[in-house]
PDB file with one MODEL, atoms N, CA, C and O in Angstrom:
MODEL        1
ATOM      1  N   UNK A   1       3.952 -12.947   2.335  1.00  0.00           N
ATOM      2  CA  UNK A   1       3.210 -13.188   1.136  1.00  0.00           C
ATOM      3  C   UNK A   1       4.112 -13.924   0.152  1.00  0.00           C
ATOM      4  O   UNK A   1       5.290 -13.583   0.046  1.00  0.00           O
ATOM      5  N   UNK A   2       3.578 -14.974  -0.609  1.00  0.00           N
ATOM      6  CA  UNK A   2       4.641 -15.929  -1.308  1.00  0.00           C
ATOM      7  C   UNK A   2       3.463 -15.525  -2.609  1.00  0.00           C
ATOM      8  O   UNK A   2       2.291 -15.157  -2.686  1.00  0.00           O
ATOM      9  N   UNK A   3       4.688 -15.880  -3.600  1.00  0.00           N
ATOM     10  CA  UNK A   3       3.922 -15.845  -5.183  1.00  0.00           C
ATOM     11  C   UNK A   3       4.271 -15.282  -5.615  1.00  0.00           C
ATOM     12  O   UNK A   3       5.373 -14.945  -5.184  1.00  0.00           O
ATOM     13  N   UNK A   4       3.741 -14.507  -6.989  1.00  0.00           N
ATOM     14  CA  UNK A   4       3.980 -13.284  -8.120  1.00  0.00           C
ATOM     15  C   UNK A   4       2.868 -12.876  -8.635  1.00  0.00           C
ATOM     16  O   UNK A   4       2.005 -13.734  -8.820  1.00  0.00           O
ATOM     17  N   UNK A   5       2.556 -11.365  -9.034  1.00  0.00           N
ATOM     18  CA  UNK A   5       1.296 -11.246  -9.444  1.00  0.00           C
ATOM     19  C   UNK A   5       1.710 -11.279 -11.400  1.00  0.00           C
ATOM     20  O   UNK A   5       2.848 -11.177 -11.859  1.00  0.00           O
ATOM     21  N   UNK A   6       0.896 -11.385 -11.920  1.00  0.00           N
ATOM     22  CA  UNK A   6       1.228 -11.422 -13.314  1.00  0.00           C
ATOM     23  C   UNK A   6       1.525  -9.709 -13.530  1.00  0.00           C
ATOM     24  O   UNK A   6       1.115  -8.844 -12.756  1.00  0.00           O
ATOM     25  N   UNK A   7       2.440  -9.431 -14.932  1.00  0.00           N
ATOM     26  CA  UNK A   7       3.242  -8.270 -15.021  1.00  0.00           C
ATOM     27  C   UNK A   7       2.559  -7.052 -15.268  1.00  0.00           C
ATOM     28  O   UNK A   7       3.167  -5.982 -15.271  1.00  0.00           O
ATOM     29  N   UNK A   8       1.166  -7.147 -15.505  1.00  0.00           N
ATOM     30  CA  UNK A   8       0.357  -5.945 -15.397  1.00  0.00           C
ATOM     31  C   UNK A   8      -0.358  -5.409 -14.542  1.00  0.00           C
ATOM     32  O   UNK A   8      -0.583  -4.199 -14.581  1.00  0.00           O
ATOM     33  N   UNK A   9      -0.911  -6.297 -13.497  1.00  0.00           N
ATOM     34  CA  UNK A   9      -0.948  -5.590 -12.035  1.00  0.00           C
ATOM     35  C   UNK A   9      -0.011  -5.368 -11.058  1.00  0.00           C
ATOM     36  O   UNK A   9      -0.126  -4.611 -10.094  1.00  0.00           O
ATOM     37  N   UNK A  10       1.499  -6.495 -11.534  1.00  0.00           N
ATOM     38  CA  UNK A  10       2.646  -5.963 -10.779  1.00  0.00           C
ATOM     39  C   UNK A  10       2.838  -4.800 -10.847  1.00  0.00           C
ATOM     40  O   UNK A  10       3.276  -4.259  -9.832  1.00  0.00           O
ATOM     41  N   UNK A  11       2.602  -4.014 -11.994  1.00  0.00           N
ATOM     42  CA  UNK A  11       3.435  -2.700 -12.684  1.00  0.00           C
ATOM     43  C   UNK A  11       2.352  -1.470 -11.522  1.00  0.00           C
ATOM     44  O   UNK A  11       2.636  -0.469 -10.865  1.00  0.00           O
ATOM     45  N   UNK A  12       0.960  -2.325 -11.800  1.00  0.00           N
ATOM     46  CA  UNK A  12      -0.387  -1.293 -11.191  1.00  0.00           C
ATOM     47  C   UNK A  12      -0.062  -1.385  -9.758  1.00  0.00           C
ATOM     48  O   UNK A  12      -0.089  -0.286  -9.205  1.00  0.00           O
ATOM     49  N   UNK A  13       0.296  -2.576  -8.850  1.00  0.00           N
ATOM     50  CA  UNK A  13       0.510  -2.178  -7.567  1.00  0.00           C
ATOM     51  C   UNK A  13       2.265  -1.473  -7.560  1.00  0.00           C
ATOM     52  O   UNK A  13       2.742  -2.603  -7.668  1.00  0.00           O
ATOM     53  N   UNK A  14       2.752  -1.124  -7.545  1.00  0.00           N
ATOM     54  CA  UNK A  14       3.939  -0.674  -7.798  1.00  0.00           C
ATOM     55  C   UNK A  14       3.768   1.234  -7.836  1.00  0.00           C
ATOM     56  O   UNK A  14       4.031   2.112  -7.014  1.00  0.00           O
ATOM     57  N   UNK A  15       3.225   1.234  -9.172  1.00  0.00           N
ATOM     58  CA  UNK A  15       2.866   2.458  -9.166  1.00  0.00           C
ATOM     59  C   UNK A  15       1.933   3.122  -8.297  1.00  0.00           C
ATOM     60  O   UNK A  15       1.935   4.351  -8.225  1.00  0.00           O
ATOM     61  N   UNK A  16       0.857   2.166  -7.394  1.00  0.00           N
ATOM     62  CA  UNK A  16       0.091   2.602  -6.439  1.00  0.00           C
ATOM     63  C   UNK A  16       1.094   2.986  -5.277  1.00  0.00           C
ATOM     64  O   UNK A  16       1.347   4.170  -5.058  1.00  0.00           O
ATOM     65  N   UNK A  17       1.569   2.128  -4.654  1.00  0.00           N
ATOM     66  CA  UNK A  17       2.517   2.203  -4.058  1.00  0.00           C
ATOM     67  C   UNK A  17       3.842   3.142  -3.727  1.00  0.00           C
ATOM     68  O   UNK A  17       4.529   3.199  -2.708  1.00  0.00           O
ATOM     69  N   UNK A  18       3.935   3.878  -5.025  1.00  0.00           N
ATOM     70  CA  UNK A  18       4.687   5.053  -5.326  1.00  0.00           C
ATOM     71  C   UNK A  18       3.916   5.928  -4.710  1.00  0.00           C
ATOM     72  O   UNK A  18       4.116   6.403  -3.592  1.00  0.00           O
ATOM     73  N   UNK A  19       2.608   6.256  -5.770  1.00  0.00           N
ATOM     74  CA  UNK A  19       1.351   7.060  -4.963  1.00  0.00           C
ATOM     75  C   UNK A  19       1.263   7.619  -3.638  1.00  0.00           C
ATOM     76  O   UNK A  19       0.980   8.767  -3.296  1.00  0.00           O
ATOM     77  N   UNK A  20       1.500   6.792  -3.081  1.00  0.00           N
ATOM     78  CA  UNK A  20       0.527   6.643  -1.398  1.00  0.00           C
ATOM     79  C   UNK A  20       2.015   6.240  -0.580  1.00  0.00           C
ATOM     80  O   UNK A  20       1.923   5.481   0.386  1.00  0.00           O
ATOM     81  N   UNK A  21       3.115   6.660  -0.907  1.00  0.00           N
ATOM     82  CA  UNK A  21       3.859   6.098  -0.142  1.00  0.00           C
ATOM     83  C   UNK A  21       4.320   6.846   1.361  1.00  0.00           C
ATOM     84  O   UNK A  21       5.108   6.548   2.258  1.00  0.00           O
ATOM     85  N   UNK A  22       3.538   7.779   1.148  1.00  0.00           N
ATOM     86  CA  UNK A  22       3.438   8.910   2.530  1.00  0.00           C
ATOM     87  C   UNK A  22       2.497   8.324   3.517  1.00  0.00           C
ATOM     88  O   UNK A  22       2.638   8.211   4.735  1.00  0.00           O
ATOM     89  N   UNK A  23       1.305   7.901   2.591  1.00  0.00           N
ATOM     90  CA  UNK A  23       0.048   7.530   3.389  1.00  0.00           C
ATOM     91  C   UNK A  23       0.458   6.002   3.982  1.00  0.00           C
ATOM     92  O   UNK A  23       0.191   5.706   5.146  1.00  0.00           O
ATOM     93  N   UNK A  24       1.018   5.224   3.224  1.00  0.00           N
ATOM     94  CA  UNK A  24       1.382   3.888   3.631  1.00  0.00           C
ATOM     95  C   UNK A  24       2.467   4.131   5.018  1.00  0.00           C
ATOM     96  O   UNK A  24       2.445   3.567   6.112  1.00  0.00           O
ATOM     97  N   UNK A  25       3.466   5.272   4.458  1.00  0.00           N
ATOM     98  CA  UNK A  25       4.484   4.814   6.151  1.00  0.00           C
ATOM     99  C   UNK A  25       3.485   5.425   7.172  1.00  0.00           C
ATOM    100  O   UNK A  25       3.380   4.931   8.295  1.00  0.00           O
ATOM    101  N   UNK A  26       2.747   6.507   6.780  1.00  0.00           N
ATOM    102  CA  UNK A  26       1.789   7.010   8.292  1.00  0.00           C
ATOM    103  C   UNK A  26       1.148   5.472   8.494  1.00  0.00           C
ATOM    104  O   UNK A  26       1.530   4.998   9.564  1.00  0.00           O
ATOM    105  N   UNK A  27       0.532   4.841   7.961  1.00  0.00           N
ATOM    106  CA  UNK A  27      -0.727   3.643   8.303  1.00  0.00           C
ATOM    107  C   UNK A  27       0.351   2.108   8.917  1.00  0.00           C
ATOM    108  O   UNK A  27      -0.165   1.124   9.448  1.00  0.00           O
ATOM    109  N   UNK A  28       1.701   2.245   8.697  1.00  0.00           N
ATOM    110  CA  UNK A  28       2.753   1.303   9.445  1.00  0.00           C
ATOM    111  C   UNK A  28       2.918   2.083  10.795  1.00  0.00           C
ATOM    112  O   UNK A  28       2.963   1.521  11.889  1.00  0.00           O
ATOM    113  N   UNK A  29       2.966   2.842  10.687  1.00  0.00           N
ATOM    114  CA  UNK A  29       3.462   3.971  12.392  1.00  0.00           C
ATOM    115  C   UNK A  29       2.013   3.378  13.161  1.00  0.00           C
ATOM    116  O   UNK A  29       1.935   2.440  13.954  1.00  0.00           O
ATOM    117  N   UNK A  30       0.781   4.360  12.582  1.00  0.00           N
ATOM    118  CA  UNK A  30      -0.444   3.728  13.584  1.00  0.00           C
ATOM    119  C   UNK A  30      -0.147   2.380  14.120  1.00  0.00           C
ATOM    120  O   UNK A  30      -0.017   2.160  15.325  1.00  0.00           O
ATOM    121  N   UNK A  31      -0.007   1.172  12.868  1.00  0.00           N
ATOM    122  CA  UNK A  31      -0.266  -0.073  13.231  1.00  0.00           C
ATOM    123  C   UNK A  31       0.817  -0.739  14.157  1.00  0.00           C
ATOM    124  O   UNK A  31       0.552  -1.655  14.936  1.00  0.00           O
ATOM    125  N   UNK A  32       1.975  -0.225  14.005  1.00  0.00           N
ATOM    126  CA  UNK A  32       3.238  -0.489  14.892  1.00  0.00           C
ATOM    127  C   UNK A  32       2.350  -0.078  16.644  1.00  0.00           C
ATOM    128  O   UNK A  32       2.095  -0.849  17.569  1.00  0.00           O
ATOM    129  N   UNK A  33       2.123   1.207  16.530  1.00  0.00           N
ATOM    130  CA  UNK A  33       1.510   1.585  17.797  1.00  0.00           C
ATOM    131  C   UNK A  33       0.252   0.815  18.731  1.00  0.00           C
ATOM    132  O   UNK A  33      -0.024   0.769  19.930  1.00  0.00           O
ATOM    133  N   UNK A  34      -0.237   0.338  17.671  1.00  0.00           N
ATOM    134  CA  UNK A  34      -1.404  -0.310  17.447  1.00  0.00           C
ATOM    135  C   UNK A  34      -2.819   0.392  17.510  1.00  0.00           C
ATOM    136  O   UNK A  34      -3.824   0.074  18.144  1.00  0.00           O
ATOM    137  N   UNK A  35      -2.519   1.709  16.439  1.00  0.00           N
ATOM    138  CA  UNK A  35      -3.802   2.981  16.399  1.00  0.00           C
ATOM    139  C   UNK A  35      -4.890   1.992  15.391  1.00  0.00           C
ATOM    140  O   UNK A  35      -4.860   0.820  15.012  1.00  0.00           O
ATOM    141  N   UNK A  36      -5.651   2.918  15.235  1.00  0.00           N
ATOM    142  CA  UNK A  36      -6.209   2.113  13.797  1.00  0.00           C
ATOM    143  C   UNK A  36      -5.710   3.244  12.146  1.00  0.00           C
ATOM    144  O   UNK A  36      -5.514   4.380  11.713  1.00  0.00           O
ATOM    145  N   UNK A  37      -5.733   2.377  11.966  1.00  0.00           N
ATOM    146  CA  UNK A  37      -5.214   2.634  10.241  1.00  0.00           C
ATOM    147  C   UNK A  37      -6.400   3.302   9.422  1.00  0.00           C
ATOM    148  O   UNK A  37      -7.606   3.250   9.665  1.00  0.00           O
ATOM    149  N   UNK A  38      -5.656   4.019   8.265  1.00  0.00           N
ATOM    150  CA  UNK A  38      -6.737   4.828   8.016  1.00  0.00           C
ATOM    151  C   UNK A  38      -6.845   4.308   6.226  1.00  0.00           C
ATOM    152  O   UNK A  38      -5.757   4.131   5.677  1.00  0.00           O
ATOM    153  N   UNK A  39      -8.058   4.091   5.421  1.00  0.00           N
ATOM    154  CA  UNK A  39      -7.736   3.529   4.455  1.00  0.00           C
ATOM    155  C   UNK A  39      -7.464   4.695   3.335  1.00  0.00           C
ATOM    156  O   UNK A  39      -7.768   5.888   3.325  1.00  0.00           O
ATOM    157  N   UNK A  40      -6.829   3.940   2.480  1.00  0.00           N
ATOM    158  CA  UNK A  40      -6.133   4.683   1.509  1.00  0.00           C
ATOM    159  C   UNK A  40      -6.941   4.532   0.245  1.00  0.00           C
ATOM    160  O   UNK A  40      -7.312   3.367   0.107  1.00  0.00           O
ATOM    161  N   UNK A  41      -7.279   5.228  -0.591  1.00  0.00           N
ATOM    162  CA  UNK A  41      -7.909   4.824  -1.833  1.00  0.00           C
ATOM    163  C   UNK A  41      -7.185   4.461  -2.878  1.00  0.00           C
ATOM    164  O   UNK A  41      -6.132   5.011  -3.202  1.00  0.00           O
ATOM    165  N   UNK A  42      -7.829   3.297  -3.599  1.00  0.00           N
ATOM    166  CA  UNK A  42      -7.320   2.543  -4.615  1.00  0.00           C
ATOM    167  C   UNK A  42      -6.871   3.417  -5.818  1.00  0.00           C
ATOM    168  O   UNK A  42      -7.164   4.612  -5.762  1.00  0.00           O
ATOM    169  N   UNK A  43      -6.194   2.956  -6.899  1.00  0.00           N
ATOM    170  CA  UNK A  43      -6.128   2.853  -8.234  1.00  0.00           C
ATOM    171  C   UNK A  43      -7.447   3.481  -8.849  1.00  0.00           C
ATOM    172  O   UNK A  43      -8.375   2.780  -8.445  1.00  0.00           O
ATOM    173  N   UNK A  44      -7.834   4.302  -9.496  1.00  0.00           N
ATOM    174  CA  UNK A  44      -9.041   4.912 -10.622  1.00  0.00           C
ATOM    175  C   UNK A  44      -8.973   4.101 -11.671  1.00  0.00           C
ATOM    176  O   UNK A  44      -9.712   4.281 -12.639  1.00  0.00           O
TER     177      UNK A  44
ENDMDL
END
């Protein structure tokens, strides 16, 4: 991915990302394996 997001959804994916960062390494393991991924819910 090339670019930058402007500094107020940088900050919002960031902090999502903090969030879910359990759920994100489980959904890299599936996809490494090649399971299917399970979705994660957004930002409120």
């Amino acid at each position: 991915m090339a670019g930058e997001f402007p500094m107020k959804q940088s900050v919002l994916v960031k902090a999502w990302t903090l969030l879910h960062q359990d759920e994100l390494n489980a959904n890299w393991k599936l996809a490494i394996e090649g399971e299917q991924i399970f979705k994660i819910n957004p930002l409120q």
